[in-house]
C-alpha positions in Angstrom: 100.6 80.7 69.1 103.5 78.7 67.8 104.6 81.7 65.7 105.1 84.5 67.9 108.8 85.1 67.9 109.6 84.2 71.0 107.7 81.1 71.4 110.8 79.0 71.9 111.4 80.7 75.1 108.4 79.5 76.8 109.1 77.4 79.0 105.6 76.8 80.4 102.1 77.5 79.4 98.8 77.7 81.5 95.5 79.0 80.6 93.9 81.8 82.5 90.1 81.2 83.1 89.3 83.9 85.3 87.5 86.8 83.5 84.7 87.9 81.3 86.8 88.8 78.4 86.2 87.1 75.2 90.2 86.6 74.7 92.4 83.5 75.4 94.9 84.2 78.5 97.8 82.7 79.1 100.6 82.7 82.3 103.9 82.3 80.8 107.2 81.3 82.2 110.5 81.8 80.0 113.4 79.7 80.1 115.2 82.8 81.0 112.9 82.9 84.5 110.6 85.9 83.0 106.6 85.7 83.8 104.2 87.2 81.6 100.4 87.2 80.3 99.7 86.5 76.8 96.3 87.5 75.1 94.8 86.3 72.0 91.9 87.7 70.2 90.6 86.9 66.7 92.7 89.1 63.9 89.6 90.7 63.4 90.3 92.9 66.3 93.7 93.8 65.1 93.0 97.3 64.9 91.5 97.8 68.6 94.0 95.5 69.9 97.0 97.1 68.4 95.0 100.3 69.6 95.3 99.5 72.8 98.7 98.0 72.9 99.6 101.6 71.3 97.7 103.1 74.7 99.5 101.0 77.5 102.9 101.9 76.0 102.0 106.0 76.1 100.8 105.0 80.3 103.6 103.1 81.1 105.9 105.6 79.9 104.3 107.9 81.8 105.6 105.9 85.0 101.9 104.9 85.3 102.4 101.6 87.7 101.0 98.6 85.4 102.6 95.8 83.8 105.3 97.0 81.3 104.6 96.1 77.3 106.6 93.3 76.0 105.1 92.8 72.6 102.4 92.8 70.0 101.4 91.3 66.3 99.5 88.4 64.8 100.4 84.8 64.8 98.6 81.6 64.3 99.1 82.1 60.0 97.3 85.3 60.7 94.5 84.3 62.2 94.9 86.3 65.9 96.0 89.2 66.9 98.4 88.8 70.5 99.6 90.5 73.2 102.5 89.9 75.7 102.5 92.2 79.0 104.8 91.4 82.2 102.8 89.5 84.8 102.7 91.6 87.8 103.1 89.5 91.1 100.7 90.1 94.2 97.1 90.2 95.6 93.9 91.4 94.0 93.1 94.5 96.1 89.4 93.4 96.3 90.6 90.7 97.9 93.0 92.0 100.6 90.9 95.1 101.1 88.8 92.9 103.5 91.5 92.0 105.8 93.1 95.9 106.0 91.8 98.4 109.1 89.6 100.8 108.1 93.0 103.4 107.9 94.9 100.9 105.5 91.9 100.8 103.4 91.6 105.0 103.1 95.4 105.3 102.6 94.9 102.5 99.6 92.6 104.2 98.3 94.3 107.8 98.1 96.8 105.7 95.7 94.4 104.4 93.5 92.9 108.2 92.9 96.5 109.5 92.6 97.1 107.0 90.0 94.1 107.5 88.3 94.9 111.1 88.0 98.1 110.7 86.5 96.2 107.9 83.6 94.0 111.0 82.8 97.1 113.3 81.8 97.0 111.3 78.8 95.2 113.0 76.1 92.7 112.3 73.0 93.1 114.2 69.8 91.5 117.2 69.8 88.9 116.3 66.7 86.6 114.0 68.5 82.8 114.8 69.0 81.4 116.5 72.1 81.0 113.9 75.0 77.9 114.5 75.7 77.0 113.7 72.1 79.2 110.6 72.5 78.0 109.5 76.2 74.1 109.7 75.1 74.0 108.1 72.0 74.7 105.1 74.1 72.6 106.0 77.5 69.6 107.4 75.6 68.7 104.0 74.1 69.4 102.0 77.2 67.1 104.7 79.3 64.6 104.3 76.4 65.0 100.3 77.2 64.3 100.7 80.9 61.1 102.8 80.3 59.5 99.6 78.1 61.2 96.7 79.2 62.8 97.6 82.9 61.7 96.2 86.1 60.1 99.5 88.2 60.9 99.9 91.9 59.9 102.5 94.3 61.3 105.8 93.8 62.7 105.2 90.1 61.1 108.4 88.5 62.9 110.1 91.3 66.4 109.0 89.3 64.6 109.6 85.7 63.6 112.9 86.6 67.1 113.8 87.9 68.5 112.5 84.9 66.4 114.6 82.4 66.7 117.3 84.4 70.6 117.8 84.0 71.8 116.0 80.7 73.4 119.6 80.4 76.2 118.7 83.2 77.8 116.4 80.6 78.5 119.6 78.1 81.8 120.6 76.9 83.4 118.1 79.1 87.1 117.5 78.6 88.4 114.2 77.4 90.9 112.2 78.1 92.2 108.2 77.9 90.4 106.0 80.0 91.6 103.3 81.9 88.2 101.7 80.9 87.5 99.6 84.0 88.7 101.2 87.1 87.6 99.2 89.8 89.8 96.9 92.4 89.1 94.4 90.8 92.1 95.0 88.2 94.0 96.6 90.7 97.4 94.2 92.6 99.0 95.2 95.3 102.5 93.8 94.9 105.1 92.8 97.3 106.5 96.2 97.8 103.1 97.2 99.1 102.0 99.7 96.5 99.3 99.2 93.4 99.7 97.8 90.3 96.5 98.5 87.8 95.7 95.8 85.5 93.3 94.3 82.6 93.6 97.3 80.0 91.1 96.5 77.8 87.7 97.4 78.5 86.6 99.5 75.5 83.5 101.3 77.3 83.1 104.3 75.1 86.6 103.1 73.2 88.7 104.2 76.2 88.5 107.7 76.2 85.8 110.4 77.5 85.0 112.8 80.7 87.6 111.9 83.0 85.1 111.6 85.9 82.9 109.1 84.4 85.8 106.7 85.0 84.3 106.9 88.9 81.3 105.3 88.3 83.0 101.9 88.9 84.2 103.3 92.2 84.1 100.5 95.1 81.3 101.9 97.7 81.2 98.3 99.5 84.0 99.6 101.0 83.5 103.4 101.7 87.0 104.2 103.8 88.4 102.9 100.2 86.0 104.7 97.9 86.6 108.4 99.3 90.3 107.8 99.5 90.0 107.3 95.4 88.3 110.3 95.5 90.1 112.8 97.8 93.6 111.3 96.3 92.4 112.3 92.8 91.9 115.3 94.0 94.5 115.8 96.4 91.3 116.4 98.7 89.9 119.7 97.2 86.8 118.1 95.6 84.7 120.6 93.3 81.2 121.2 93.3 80.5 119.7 89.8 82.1 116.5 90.5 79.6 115.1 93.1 76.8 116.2 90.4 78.0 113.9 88.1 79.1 111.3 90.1 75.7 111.2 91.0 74.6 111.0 87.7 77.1 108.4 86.3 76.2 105.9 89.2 72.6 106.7 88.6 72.1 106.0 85.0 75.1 103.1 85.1 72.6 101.5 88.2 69.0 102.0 86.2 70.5 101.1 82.6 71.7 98.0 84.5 68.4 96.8 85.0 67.3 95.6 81.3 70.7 93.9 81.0 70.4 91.5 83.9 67.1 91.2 83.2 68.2 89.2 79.8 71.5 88.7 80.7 72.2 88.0 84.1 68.8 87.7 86.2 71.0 86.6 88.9 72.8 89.6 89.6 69.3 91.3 89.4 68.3 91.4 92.9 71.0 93.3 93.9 71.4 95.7 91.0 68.0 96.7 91.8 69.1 97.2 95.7 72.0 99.4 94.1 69.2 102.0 92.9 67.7 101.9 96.0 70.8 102.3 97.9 71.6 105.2 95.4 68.3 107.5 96.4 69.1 106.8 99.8 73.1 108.2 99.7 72.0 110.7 97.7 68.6 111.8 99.6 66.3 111.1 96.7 68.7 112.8 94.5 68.5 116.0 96.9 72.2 116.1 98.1 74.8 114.9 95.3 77.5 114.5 98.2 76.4 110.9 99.1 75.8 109.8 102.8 79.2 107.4 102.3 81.7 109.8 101.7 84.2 110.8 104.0 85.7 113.8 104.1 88.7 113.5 106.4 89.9 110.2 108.0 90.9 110.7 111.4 
């Protein structure tokens, strides 16, 4: 890294273990008292990194609150591709959420929707295939995967059935830019009290697509939070359609989940296989698509 221009400013240097991301993070403190987070990834990825970079510059200009773009190229003789951001001060929301009155949470969660709306004014081209072309040449596999290889549980041709039944609610969708990982996890509340939205670089179905499948990383453990998201995207005149495909995003994210924690992580198993569960239960054996959790109106 000893070759990105402004290396002589930094003052100090700490690694960043936290995260699943197969990138080197860095905390940075300048001379001149700034903070920021440095990524690295292998050159190789120079095209989707600089991609991305390209992204958070459009969304910050668009006053979208995140950390602001400092700067981008390749260093170590070529061999990485990097990425300087601010560092944005404050507390995870997931973990401040716990400690907040079932009001603070709601009103938290309005914010995150109304930010999430204003990501999605951001545009793709206009040449890019139908979503629904996009979206199932990655599900149909992974359904095909569950059918062989899954682990079955009670009621799961209940969700299958649902699924088949309406692949034609993902037609003619519009598209937008994605976030790609919307949860609050990557969101910081900072010391002025309101959200920041971090970790940009999720690539699920390369950061664009319906601008509702973005929900199915919505955080239901904590339900005054999750239907503020939703009522402050939509300034709390929810349509129809959305609850349908709500209800199928968190469907096929929670069976097509199955398989890879099988292999993957047979850990997390147990309770990905309680999320199905849960998921015929708020939505009535896929009956109702407005699920039991939801509230309307917080009084």
């Amino acid at each position: 890294m000893k070759d990105i221009p402004i290396y002589d400013t930094f003052a100090k240097i700490e690694p960043i273990m936290k995260g699943m991301s197969g990138e080197k993070k860095y905390y940075i403190e300048t001379i001149e008292g700034k903070h920021l987070l440095l990524r690295i990834a292998d050159s190789s990825e120079y095209l989707l990194k600089k991609t991305e970079y390209e992204a958070m510059k459009e969304m910050y200009a668009r006053n979208v609150p995140m950390p602001s773009p400092v700067d981008f190229g390749i260093c170590d003789n070529g061999k990485s591709v990097y990425t300087l951001l601010r560092w944005v001060e404050g507390i995870e929301v997931e973990t401040i959420l716990p400690t907040l009155s079932p009001k603070e949470q709601y009103h938290m969660g309005l914010e995150s929707g109304e930010i999430l709306r204003k990501i999605h004014t951001v545009q793709t081209r206009d040449d890019v295939p139908d979503w629904s072309e996009r979206y199932y040449s990655v599900i149909n596999p992974r359904i095909e995967a569950f059918h062989s290889e899954g682990v079955r549980f009670p009621g799961d041709i209940i969700i299958l059935d649902y699924l088949e039944r309406n692949r034609e609610l993902l037609d003619n969708r519009p598209q937008c830019r994605h976030h790609g990982d919307y949860h609050m996890g990557n969101m910081i509340q900072t010391a002025s009290g309101h959200l920041s939205i971090i970790d940009w670089h999720t690539v699920d179905f390369d950061n664009y697509g319906d601008p509702w499948y973005e929900f199915n990383r919505i955080g239901i453990e904590c339900t005054e939070f999750a239907s503020g998201q939703i009522n402050g995207y939509f300034n709390n005149e929810v349509p129809e359609k959305f609850w349908k495909l709500l209800m199928h995003y968190l469907s096929t994210s929670a069976i097509t989940s199955i398989v890879w924690a099988k292999y993957f992580a047979p850990d997390e198993l147990p309770s990905i296989l309680k999320m199905n569960t849960d998921i015929l239960h708020w939505f009535d054996d896929m009956k109702n698509p407005v699920p039991t959790w939801y509230i309307k109106e917080f009084c």
